[in-house]
OpenMM code with the backbone's topology and positions (N, CA, C; nanometers):
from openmm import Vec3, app, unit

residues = "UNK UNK UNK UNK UNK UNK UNK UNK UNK UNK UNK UNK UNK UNK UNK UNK UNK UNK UNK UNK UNK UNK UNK UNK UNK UNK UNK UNK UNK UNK UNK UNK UNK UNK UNK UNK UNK UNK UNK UNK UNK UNK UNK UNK UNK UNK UNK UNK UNK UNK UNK UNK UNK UNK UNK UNK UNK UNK UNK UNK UNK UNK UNK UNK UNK UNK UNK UNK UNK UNK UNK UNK UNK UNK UNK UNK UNK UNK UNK UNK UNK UNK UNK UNK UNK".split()
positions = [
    Vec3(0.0846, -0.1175, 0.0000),
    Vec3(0.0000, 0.0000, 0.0000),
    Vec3(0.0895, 0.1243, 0.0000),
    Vec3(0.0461, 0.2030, -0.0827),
    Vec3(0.1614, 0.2979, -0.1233),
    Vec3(0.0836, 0.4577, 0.0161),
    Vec3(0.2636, 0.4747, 0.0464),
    Vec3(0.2615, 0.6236, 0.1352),
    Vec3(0.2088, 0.7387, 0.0506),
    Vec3(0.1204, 0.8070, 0.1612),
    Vec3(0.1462, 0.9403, 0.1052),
    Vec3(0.2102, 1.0593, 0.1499),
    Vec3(0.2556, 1.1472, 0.0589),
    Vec3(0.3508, 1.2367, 0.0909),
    Vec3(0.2955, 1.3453, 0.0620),
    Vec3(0.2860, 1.4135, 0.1275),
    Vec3(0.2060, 1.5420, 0.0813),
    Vec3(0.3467, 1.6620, 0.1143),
    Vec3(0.3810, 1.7701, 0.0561),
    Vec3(0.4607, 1.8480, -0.0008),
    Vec3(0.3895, 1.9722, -0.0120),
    Vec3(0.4254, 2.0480, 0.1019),
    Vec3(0.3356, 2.1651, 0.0948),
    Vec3(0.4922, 2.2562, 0.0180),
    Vec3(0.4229, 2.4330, -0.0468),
    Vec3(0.5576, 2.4376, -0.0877),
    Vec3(0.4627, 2.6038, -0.1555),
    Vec3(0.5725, 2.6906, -0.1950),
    Vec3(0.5188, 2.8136, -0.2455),
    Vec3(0.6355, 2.8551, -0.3338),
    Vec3(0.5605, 2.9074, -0.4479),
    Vec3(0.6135, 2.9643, -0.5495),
    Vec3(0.7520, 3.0631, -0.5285),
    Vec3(0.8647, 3.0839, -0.5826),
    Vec3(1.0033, 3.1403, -0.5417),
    Vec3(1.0405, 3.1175, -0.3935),
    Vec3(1.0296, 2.9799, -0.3533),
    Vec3(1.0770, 2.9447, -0.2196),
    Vec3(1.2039, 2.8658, -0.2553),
    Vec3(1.3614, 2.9207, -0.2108),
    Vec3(1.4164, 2.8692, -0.2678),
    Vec3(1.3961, 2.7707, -0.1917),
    Vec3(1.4283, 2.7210, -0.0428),
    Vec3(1.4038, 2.5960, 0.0212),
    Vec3(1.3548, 2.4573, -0.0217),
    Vec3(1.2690, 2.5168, -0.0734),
    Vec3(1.1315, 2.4206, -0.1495),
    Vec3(1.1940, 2.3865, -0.2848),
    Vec3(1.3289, 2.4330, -0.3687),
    Vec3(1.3330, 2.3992, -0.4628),
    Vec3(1.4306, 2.2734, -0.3834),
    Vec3(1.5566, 2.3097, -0.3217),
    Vec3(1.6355, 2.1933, -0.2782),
    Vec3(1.5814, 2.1253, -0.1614),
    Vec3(1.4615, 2.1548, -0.0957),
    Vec3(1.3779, 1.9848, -0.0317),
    Vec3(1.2950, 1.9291, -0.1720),
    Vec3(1.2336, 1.9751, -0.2564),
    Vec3(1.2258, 1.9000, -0.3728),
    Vec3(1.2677, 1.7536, -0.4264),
    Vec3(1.4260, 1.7779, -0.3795),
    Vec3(1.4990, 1.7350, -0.4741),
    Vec3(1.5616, 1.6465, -0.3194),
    Vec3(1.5072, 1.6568, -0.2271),
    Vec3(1.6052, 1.5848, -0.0895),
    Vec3(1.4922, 1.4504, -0.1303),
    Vec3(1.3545, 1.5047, -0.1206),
    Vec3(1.2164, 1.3982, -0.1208),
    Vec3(1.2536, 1.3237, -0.2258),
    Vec3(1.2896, 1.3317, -0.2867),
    Vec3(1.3071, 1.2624, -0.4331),
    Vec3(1.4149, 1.1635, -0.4337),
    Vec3(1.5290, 1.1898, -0.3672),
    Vec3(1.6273, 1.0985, -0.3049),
    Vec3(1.5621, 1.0454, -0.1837),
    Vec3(1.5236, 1.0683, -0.1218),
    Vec3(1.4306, 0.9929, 0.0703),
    Vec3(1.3600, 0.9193, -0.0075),
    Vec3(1.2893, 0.9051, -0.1248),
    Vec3(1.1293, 0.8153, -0.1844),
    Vec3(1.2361, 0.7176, -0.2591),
    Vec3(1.3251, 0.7173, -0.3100),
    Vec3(1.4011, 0.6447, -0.4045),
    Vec3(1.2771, 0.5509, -0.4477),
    Vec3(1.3008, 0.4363, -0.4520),
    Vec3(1.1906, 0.3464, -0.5531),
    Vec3(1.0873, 0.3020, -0.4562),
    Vec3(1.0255, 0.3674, -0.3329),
    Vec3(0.9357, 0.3269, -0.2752),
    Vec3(0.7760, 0.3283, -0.3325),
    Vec3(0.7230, 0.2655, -0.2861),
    Vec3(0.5346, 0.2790, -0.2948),
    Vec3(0.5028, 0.4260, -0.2226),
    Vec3(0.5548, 0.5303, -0.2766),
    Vec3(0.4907, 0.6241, -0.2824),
    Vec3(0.4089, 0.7556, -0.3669),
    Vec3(0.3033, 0.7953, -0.3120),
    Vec3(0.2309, 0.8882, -0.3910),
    Vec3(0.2424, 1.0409, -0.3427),
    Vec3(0.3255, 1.1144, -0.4424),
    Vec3(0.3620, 1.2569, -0.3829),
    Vec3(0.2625, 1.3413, -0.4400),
    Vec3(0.1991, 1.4766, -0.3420),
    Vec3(0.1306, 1.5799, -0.3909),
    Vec3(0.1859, 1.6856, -0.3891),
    Vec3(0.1971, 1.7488, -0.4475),
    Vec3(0.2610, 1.8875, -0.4128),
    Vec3(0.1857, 1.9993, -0.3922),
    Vec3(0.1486, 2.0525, -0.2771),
    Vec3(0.0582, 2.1979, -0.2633),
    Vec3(0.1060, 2.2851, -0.2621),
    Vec3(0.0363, 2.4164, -0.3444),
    Vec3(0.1077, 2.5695, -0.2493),
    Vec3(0.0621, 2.5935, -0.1911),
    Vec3(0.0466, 2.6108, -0.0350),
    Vec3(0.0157, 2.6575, 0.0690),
    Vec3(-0.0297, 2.8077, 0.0235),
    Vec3(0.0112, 2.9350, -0.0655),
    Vec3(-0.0654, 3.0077, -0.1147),
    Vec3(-0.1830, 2.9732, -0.1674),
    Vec3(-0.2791, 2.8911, -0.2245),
    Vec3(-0.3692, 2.8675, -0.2616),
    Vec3(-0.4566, 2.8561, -0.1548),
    Vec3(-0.4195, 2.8069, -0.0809),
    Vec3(-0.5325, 2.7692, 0.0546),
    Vec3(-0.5190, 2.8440, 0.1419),
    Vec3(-0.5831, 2.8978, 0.2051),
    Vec3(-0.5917, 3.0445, 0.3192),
    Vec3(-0.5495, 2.9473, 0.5142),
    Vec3(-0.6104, 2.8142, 0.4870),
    Vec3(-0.5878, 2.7643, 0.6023),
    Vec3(-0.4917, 2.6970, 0.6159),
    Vec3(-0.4130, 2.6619, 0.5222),
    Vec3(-0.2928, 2.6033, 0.4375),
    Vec3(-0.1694, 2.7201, 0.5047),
    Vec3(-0.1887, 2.8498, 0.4385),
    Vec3(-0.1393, 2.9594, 0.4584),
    Vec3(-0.1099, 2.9980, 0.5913),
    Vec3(-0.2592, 2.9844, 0.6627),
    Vec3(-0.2605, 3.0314, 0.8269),
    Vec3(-0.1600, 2.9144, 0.9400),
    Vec3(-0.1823, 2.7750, 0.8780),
    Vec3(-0.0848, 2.6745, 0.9353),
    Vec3(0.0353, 2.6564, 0.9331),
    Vec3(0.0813, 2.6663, 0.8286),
    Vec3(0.2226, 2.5963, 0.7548),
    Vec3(0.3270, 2.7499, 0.6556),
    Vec3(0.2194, 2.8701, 0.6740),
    Vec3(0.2649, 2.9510, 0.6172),
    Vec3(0.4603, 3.0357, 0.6331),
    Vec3(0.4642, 2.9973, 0.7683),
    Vec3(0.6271, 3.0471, 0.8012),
    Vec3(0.6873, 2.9131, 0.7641),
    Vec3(0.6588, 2.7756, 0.7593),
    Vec3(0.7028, 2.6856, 0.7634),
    Vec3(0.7402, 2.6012, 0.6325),
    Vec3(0.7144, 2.6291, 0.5530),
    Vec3(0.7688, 2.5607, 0.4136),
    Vec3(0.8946, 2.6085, 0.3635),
    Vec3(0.9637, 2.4975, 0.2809),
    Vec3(0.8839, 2.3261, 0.3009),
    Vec3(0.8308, 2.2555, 0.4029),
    Vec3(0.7105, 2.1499, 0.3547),
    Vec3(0.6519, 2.1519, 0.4292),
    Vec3(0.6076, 1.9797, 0.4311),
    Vec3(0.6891, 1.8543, 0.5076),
    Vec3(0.6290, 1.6844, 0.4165),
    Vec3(0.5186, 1.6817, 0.5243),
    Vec3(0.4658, 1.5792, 0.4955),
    Vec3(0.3715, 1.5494, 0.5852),
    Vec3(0.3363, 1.3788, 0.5093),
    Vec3(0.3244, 1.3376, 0.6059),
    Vec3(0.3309, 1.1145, 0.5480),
    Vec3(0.2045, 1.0977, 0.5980),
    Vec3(0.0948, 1.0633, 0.5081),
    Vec3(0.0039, 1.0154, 0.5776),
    Vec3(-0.0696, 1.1055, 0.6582),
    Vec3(-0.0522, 1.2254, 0.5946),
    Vec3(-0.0944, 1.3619, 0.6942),
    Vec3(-0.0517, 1.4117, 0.8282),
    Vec3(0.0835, 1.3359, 0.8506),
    Vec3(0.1663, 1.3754, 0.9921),
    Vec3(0.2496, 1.4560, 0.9481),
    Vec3(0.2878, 1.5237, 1.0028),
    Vec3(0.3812, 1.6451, 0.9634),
    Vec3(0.5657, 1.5470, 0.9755),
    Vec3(0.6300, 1.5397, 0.9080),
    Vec3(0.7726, 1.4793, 0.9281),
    Vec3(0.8535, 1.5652, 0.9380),
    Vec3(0.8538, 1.6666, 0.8687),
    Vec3(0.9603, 1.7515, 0.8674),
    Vec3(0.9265, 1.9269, 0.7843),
    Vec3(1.0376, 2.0556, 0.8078),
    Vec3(0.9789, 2.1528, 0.7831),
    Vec3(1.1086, 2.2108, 0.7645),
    Vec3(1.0903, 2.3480, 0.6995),
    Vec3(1.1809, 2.4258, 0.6379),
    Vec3(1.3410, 2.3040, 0.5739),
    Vec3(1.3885, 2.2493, 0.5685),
    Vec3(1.4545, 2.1239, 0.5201),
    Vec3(1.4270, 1.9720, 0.5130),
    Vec3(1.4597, 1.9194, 0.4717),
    Vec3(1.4219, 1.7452, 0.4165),
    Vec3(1.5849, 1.7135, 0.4588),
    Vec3(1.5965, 1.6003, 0.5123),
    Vec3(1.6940, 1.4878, 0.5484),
    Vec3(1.6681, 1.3678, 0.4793),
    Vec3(1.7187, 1.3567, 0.3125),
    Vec3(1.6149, 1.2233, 0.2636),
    Vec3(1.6768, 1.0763, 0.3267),
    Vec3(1.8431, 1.1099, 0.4068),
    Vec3(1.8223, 0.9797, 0.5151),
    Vec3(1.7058, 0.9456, 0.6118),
    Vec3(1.6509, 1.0145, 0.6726),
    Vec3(1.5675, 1.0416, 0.8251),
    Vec3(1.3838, 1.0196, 0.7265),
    Vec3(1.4322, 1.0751, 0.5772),
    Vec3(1.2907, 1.0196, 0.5298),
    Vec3(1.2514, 0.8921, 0.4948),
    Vec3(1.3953, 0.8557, 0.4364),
    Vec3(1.4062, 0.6868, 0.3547),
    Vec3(1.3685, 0.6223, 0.4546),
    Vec3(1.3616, 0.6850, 0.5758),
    Vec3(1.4027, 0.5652, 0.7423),
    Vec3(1.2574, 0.5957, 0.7695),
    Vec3(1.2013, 0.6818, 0.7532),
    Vec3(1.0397, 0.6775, 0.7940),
    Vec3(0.9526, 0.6320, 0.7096),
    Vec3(0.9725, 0.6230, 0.5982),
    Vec3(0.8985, 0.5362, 0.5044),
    Vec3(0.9248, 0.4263, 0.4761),
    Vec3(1.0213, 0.3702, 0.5166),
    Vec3(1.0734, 0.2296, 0.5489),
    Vec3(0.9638, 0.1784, 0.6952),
    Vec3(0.9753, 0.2523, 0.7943),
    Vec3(0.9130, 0.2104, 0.8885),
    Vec3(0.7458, 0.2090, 0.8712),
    Vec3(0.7296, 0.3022, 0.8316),
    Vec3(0.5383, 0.2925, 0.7554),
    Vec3(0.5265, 0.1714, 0.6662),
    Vec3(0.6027, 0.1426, 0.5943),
    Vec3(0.5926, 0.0356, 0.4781),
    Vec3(0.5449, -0.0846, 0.5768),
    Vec3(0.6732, -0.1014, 0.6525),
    Vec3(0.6940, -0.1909, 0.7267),
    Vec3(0.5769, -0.2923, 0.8074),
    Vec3(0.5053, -0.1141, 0.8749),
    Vec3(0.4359, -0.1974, 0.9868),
    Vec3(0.2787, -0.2298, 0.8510),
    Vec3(0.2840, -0.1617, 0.7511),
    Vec3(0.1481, -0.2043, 0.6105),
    Vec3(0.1897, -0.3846, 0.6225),
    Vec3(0.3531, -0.3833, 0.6103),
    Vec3(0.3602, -0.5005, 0.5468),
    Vec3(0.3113, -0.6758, 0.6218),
] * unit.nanometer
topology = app.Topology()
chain = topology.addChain("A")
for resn in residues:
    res = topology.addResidue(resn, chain)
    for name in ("N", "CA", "C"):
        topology.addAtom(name, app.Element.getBySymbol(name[0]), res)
């Protein structure tokens, strides 16, 4: 059963361009499904997460913010897989 990753994120954030690219190394060939939001679009999006992007969230838990560690991600989606499996 594939993770989800939800990727909150706003337009000229440089942050958001290099966690981009951390998630993308952390997912390597896993069962996962990434979304990417701009937190500008959504006003409650905005009011939550607005100082805070980047922004993952697995399964709608928040993992991590303003940087990605795609070791510390590979290792949490390893452990979600895990307990599916």
């Amino acid at each position: 059963m594939s993770v989800e990753l939800t990727f909150l994120t706003r337009d000229g954030c440089h942050l958001c361009e290099t966690a981009r690219e951390q998630v993308t190394t952390g997912i390597g060939a896993r069962d996962v499904t990434v979304t990417e939001v701009d937190v500008d679009a959504d006003p409650e999006l905005q009011d939550r997460y607005g100082w805070d992007v980047p922004v993952v969230l697995l399964d709608g838990r928040q993992h991590s913010f303003h940087r990605v560690d795609p070791g510390r991600l590979s290792r949490a989606l390893d452990a979600i897989l895990a307990r599916r499996a």
